[in-house]
N, CA and C of each residue as an Amber inpcrd file, in Angstrom:
protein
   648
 194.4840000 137.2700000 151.5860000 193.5680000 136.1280000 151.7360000
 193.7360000 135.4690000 153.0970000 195.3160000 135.1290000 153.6170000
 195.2490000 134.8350000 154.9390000 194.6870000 135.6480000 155.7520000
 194.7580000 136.7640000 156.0610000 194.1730000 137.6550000 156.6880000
 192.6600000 137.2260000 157.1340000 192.2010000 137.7030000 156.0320000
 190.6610000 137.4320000 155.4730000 190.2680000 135.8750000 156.5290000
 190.8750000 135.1840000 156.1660000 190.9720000 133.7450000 156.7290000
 190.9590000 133.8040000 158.0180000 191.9750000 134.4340000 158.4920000
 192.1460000 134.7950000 159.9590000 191.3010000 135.4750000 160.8790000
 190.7340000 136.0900000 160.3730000 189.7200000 137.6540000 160.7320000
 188.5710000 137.1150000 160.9360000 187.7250000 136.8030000 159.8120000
 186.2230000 136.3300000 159.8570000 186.4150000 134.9660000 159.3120000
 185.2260000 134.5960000 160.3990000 184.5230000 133.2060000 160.7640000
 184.3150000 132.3780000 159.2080000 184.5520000 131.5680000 158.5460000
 183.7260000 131.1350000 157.7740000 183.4960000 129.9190000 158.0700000
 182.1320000 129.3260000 157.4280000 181.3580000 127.7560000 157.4560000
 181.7530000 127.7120000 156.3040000 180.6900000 126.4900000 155.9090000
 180.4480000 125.7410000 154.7410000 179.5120000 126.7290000 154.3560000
 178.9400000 127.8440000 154.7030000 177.3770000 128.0140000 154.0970000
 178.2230000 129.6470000 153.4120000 179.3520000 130.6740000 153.6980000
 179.9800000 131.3480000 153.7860000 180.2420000 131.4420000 151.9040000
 179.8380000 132.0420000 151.4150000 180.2060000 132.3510000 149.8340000
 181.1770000 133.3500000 149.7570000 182.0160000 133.0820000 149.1780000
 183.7370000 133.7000000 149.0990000 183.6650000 133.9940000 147.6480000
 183.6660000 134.7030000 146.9000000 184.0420000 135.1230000 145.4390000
 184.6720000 135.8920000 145.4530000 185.4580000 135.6420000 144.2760000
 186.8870000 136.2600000 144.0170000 186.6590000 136.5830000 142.1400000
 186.7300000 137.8900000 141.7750000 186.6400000 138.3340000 139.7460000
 187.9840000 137.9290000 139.6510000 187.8020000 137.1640000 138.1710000
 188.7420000 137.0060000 137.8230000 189.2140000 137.1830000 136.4240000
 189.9730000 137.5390000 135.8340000 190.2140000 137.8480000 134.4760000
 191.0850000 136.4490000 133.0540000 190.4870000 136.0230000 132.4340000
 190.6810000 135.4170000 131.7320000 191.8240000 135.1770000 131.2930000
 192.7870000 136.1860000 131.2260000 194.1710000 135.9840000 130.9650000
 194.7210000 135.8010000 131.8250000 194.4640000 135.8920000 133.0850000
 195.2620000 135.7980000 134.3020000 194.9980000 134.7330000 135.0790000
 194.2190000 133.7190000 134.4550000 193.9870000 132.8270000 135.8870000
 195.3360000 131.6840000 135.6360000 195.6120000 130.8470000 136.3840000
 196.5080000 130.3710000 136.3690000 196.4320000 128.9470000 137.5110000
 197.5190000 128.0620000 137.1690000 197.0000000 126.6690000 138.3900000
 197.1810000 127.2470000 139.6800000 198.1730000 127.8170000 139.5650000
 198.9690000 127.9470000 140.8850000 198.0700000 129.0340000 141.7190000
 197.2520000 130.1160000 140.6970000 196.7580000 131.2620000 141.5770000
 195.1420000 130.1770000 141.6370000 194.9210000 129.4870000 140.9740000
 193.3550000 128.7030000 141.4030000 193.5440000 127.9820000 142.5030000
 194.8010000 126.8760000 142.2190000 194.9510000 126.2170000 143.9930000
 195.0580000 126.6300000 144.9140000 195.8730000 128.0270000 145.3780000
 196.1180000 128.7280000 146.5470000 194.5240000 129.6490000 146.9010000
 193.4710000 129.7970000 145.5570000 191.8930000 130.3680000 146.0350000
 191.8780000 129.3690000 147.1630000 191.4610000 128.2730000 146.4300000
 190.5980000 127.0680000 146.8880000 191.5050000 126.7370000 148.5130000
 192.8380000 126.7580000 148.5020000 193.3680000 126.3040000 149.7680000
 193.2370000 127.2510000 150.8130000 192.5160000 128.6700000 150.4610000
 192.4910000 129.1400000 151.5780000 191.0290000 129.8820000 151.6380000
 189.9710000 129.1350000 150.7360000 188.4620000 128.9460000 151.3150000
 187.3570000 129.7310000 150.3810000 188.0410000 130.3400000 149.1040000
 187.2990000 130.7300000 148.0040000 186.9690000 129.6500000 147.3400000
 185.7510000 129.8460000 147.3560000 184.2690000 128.6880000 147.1450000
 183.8740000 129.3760000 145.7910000 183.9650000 130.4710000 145.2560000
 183.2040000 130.9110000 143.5430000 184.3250000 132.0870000 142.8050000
 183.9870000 131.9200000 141.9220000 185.0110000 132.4020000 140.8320000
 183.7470000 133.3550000 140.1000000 184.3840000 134.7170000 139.4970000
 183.4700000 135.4640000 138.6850000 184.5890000 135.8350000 137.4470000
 184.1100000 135.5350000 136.3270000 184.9720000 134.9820000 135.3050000
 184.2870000 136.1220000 134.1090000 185.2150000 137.0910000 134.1100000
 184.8170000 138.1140000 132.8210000 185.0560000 137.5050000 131.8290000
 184.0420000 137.0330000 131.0270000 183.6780000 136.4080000 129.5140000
 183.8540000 137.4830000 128.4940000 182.2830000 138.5420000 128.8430000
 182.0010000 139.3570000 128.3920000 181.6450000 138.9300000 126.5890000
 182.0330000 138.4680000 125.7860000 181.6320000 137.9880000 124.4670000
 182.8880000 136.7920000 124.0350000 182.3970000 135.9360000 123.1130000
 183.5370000 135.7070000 122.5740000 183.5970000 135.9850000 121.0190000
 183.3270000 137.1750000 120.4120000 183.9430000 137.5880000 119.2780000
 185.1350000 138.6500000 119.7090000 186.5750000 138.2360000 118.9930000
 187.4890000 139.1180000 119.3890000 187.2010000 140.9980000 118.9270000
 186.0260000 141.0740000 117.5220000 185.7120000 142.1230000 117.2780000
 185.1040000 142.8240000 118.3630000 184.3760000 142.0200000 119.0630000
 183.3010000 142.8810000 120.3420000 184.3200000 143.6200000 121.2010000
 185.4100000 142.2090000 121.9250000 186.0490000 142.2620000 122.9880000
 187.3190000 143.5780000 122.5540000 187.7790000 144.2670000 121.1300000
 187.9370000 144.6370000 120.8150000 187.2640000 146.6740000 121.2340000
 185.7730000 146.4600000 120.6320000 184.8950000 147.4450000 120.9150000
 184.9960000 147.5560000 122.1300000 184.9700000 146.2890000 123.7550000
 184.7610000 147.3060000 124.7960000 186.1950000 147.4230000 125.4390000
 186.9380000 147.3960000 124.6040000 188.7120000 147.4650000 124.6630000
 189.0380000 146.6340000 125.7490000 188.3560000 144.8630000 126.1720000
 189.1430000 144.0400000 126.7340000 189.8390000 142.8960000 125.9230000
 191.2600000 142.4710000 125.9260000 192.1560000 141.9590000 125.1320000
 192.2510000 140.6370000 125.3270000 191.4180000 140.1050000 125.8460000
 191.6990000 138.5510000 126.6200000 191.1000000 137.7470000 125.4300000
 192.0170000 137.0150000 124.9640000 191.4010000 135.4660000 124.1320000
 190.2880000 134.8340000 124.3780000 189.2750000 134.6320000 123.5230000
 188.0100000 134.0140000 124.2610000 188.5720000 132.5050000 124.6210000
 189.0390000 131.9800000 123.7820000 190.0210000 130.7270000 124.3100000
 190.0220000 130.7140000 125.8480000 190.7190000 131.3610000 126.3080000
 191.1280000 131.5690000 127.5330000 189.9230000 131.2920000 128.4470000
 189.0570000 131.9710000 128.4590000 187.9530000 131.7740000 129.3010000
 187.5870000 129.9520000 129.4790000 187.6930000 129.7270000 128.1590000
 187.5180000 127.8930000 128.5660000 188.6910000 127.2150000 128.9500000
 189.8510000 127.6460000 129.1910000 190.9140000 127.4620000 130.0260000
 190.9180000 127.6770000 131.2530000 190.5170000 128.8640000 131.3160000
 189.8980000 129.3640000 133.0790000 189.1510000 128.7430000 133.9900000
 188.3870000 128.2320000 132.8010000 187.1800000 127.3640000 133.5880000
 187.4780000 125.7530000 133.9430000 188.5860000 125.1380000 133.2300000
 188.6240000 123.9940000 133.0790000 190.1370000 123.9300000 134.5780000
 190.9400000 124.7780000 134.3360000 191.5680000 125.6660000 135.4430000
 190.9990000 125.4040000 136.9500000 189.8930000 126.4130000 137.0370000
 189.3870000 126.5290000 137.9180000 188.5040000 125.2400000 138.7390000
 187.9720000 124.2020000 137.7620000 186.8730000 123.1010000 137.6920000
 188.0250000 122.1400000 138.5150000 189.5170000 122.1260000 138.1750000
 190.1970000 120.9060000 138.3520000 190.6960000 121.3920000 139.4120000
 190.9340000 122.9190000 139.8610000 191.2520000 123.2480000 141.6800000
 190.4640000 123.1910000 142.3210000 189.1330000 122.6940000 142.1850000
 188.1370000 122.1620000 142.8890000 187.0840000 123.2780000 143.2720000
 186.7920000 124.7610000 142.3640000 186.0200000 125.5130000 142.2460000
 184.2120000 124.4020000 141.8550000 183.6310000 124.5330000 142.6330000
 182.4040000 124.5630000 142.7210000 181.2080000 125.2810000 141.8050000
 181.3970000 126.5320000 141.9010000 180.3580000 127.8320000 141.5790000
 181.2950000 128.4770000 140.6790000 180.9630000 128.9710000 139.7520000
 181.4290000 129.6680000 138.8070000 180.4180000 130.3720000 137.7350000
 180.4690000 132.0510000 137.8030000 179.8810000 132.9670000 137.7380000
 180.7790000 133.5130000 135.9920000 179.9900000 133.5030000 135.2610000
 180.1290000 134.0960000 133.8230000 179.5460000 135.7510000 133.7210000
 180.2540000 136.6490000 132.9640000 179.8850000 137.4950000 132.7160000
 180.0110000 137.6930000 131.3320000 178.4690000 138.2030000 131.0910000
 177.8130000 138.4740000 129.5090000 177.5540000 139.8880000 129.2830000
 178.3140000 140.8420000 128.2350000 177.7710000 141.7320000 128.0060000
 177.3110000 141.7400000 126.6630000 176.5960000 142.2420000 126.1270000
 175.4970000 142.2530000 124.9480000 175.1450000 144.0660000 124.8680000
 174.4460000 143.9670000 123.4970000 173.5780000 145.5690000 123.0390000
 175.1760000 146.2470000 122.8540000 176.1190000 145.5990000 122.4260000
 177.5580000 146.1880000 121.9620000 177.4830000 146.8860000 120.6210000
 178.2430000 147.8620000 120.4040000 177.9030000 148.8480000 118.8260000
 178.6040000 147.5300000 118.0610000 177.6780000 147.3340000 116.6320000
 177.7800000 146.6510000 115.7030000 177.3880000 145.2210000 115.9670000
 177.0960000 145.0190000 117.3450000 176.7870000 143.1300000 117.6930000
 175.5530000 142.9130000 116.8710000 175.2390000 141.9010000 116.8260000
 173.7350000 141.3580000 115.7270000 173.4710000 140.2260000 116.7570000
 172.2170000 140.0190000 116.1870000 171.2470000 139.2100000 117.1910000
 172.3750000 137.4850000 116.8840000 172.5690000 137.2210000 115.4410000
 173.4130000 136.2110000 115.6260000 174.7450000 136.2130000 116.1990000
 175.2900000 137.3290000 116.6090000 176.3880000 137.0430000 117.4480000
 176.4370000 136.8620000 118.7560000 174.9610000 137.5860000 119.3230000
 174.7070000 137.5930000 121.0710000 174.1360000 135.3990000 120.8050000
 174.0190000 135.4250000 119.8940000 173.2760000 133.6380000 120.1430000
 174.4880000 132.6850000 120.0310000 175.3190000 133.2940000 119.0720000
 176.6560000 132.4700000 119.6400000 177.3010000 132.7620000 120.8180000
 177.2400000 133.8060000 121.3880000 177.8550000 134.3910000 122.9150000
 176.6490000 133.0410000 123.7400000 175.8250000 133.2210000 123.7220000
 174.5820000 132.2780000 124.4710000 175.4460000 130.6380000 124.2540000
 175.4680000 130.5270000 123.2490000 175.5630000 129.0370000 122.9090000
 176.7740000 128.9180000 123.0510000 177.9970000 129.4370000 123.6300000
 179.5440000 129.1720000 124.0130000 179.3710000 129.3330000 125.6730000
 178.3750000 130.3970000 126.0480000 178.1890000 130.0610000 127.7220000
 177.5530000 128.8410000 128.2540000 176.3130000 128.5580000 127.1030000
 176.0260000 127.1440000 127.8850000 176.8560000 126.0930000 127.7660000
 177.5560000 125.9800000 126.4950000 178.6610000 124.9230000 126.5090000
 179.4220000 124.2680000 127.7110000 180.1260000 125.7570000 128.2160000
 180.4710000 125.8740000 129.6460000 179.9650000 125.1330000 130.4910000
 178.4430000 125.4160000 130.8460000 177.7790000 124.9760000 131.6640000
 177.8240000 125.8380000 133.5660000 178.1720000 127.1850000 133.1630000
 178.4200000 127.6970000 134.6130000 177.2560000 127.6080000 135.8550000
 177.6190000 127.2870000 136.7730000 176.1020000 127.8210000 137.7590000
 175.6060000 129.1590000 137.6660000 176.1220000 130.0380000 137.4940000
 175.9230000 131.3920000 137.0830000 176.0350000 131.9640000 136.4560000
 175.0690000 133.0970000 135.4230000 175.3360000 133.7750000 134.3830000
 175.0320000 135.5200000 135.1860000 175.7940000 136.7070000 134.9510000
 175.5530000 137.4540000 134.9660000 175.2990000 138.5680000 133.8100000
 174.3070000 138.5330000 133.2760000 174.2020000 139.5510000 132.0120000
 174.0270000 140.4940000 131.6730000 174.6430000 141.5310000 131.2580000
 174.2510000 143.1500000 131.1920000 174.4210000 143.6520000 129.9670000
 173.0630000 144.6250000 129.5720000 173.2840000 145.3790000 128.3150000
 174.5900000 145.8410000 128.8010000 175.0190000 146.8940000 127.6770000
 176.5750000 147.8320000 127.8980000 176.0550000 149.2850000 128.2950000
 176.4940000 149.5020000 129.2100000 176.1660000 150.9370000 129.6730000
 177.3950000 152.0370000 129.2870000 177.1500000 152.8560000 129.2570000
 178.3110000 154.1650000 129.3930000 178.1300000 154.6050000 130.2850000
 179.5290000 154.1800000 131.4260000 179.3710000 154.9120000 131.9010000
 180.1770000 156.7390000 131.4230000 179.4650000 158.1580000 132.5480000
 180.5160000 159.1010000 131.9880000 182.0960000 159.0520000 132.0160000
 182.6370000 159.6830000 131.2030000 184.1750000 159.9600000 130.7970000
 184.8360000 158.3750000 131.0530000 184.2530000 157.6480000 130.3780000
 185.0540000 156.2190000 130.5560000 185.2680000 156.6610000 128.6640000
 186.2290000 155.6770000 127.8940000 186.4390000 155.6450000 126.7870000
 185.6320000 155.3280000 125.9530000 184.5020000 154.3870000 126.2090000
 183.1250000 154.1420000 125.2190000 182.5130000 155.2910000 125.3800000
 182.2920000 155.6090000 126.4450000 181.4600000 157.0310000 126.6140000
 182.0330000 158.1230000 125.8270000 182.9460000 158.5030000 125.8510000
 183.9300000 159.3930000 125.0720000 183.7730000 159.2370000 123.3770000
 183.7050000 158.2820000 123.4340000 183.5270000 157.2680000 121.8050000
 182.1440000 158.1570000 121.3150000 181.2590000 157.4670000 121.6240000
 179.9960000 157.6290000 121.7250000 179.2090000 159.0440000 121.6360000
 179.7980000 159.9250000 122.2940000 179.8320000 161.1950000 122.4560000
 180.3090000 162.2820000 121.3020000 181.3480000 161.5970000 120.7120000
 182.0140000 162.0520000 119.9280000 181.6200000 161.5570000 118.5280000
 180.7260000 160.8950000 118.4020000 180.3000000 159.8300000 117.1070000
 181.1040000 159.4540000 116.3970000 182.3130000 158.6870000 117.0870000
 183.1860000 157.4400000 116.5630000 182.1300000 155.8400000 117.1020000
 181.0820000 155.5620000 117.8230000 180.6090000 154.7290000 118.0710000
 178.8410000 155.4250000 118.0340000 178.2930000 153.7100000 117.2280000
 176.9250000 154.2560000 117.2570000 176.2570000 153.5530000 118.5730000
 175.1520000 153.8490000 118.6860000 174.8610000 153.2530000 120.1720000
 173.9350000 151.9410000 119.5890000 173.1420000 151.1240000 119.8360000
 172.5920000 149.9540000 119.5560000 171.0320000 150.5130000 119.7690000
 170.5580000 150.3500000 118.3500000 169.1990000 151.0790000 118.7830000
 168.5920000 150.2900000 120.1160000 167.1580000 150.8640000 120.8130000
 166.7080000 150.5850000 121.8530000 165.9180000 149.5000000 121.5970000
 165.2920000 149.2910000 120.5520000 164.4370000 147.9940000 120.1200000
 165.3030000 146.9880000 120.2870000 166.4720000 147.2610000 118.8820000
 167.4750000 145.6220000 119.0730000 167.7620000 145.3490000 121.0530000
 168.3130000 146.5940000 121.0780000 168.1300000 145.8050000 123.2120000
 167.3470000 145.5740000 123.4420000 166.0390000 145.7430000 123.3890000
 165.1360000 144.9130000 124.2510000 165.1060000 143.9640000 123.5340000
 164.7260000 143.7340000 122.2620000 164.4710000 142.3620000 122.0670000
 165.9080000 141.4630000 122.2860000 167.1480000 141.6840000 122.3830000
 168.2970000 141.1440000 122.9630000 167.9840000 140.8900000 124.4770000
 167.1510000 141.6970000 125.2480000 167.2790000 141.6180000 126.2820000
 165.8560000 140.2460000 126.7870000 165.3900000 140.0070000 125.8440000
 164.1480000 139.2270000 125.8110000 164.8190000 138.0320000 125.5640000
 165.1990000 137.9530000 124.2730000 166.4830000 136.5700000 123.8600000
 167.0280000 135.8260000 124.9620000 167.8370000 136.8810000 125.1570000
 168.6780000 136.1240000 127.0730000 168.0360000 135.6930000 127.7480000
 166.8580000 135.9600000 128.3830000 166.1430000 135.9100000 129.3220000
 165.4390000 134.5060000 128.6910000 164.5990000 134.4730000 127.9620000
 163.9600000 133.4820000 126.9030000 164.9690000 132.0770000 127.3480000
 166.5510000 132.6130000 126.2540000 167.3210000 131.3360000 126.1300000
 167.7140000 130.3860000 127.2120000 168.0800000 131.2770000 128.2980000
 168.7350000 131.0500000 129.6210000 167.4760000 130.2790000 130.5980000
 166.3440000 130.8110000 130.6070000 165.1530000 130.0710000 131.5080000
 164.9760000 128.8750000 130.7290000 165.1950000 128.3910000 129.1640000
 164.6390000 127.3970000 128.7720000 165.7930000 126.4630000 129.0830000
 167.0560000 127.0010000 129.3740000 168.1710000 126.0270000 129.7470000
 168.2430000 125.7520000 131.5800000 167.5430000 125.9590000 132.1870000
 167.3940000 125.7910000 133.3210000 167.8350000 126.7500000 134.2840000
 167.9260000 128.2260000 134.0940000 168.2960000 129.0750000 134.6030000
 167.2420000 129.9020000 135.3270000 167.3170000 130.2150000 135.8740000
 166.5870000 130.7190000 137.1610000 166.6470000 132.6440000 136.6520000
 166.0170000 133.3860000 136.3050000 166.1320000 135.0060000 136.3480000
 165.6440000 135.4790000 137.4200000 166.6640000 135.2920000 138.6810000
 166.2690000 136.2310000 139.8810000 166.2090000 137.2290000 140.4490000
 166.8250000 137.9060000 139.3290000 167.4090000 139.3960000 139.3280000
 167.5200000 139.8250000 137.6640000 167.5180000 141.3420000 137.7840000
 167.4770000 141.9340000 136.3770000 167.8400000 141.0790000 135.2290000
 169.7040000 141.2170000 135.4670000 170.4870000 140.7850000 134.8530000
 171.1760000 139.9310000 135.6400000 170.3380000 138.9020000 136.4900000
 171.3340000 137.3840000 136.7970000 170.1570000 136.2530000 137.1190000
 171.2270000 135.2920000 136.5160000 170.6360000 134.0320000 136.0640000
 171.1850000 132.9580000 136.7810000 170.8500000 132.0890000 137.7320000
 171.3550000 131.1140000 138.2810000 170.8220000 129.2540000 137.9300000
 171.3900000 128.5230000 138.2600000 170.8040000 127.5160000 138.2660000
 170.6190000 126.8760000 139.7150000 169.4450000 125.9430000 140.2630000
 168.9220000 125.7130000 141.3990000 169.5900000 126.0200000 142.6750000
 169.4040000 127.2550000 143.7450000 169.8960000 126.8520000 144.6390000
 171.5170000 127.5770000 144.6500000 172.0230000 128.3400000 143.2710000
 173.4360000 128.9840000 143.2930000 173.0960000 130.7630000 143.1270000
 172.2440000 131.0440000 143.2260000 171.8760000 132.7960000 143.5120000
 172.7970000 133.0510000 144.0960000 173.2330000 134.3940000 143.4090000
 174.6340000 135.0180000 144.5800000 174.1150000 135.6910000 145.7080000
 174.7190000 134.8900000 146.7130000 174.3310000 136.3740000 148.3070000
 173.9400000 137.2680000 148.2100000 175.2870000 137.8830000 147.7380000
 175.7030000 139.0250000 147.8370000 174.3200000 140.2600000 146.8550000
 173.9390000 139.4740000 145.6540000 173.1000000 140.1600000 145.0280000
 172.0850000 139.9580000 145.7240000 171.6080000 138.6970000 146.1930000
 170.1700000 138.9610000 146.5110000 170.3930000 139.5790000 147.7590000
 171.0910000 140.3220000 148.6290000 171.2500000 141.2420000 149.4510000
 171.1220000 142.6720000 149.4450000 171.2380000 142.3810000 147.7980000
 170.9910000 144.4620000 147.5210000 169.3340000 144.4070000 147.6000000
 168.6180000 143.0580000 146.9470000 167.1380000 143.3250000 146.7880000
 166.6210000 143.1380000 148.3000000 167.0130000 142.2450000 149.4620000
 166.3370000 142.5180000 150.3010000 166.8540000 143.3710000 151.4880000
 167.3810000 144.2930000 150.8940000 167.9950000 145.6530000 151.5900000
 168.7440000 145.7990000 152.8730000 169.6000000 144.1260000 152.8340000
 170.4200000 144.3260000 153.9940000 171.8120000 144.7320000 153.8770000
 172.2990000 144.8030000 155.1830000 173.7100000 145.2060000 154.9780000
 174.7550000 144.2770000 155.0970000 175.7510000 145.4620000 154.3960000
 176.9550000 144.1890000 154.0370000 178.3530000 145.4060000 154.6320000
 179.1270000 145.7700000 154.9460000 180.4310000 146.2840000 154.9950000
 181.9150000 146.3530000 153.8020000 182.0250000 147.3720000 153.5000000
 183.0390000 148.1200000 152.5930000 184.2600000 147.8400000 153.1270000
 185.2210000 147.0660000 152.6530000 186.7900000 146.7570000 153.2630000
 187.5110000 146.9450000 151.7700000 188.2360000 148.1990000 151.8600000
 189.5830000 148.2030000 150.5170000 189.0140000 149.5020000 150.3160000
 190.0010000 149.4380000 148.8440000 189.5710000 150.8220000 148.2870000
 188.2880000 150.6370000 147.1220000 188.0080000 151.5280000 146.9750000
 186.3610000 151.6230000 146.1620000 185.4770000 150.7210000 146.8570000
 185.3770000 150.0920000 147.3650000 184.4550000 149.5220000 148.5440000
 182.8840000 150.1530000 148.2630000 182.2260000 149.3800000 148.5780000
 180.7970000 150.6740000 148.8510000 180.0310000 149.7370000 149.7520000
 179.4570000 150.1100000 151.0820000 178.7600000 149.6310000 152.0890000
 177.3560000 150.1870000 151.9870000 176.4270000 149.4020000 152.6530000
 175.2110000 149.6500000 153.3160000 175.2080000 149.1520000 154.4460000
 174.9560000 149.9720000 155.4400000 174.4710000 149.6220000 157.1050000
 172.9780000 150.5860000 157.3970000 171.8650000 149.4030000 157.3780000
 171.3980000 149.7980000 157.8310000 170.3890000 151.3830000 157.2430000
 170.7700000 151.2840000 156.0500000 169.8750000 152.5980000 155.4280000
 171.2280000 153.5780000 154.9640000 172.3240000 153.2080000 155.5910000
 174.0450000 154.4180000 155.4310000 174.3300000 154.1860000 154.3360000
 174.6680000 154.6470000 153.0830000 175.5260000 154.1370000 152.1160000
 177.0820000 154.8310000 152.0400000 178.1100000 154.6710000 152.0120000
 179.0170000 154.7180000 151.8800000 180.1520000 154.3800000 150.9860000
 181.2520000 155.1550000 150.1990000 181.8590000 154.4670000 149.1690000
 183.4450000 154.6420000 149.3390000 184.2100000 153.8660000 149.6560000
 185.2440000 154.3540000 150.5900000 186.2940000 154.7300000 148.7420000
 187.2240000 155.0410000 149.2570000 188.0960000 156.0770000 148.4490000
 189.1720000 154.9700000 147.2400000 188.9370000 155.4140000 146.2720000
 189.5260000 154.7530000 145.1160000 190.8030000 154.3820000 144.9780000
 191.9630000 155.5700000 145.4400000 192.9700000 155.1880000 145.2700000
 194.1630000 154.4560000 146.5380000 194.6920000 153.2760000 146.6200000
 195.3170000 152.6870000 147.5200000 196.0180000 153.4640000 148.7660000
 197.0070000 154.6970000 148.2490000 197.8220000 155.7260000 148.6750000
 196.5520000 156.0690000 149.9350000 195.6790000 156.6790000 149.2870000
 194.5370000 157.5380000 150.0280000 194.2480000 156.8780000 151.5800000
 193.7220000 155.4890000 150.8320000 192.9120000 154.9130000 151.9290000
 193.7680000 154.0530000 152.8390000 194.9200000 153.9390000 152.4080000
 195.9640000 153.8030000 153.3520000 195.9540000 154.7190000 154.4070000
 196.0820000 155.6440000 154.0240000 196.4100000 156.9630000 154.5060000
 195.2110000 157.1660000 155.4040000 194.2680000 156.8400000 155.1020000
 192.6420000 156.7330000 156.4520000 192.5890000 155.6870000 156.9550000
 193.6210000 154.5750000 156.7700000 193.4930000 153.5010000 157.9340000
 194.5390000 153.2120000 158.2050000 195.3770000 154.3250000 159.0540000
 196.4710000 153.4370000 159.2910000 196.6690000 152.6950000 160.3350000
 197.4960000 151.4000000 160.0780000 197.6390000 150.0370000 161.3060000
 198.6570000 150.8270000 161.8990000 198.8860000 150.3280000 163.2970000
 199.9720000 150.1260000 163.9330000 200.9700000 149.3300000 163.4220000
């Protein structure tokens, strides 16, 4: 983060986000964001039934997430970005409306929402494949995917993108950068850049890409 700090320029206008995981946030790791110029937090929610969070095998207390946030609110985080996944095997339309009605509680500037995808050879995919998991018929998603969209605009949310929802004026950069097709630069491992029409996805494992950049 010093680095980062050191390296490139930032203003006030400069959006800094940092994912963060629900079990892991902590005072000490929120004050040291904020003291060295991370302005938004992206806060994997993902549901709060422990059965769901279960299905997409993440272990974090939904508890936690309103700890995170209250965490994050009192180190002087600003912007704070929720993530919703929905169309989960076995979810029902009344459980995505309690997932809805525990995010607005919150009150985040940002919602990011996504059906559940498979991707290949990940463990749902594997699941799925193997018919230990059924998939969510295509009707219940769309009309799930109508719900969100519906619930979230009548609460003052903005749908500026597929699956993201802002309130006045907090659109992420970074996304509305993929729609108006500019570029941004790949730093770390798994990285993925656009320059200019180039796409690029730099190399997954730490060892590797060490190994293609080495410092003096």
């Amino acid at each position: 983060l010093e680095t980062i700090q050191d390296t490139i320029t930032t203003t006030q206008t400069v959006e800094w986000t940092v994912e963060a995981n629900p079990e892991t946030v902590t005072e000490s790791k929120a004050a040291m964001l904020v003291e060295l110029g991370v302005n938004r937090i992206s806060l994997g929610a993902q549901t709060f039934h422990p059965s769901l969070l279960q299905e997409l095998e993440r272990w974090h207390n939904p508890e936690n997430v309103l700890r995170s946030v209250a965490m994050l609110r009192e180190a002087g985080i600003e912007n704070i970005n929720l993530d919703l996944i929905y169309a989960i095997p076995s979810q029902t339309m009344g459980m995505l409306k309690v997932d809805l009605e525990e995010l607005l509680a919150i009150n985040p500037e940002h919602l990011s929402c996504y059906t559940l995808t498979y991707e290949h050879n990940t463990p749902l995919e594997v699941k799925l494949r193997k018919g230990a998991i059924d998939r969510i018929e295509h009707d219940l998603e769309a009309e799930m995917f109508n719900f969100v969209s519906k619930t979230l605009k009548s609460n003052d949310y903005v749908q500026y993108e597929i699956s993201n929802f802002a309130k006045d004026g907090y659109e992420c950069k970074h996304n509305v950068m993929y729609w108006e097709n500019k570029s941004w630069w790949a730093c770390g491992p798994s990285a993925a850049a656009h320059i200019e029409g180039l796409t690029w996805r730099n190399v997954p494992r730490l060892r590797d890409y060490l190994k293609q950049n080495q410092q003096p």
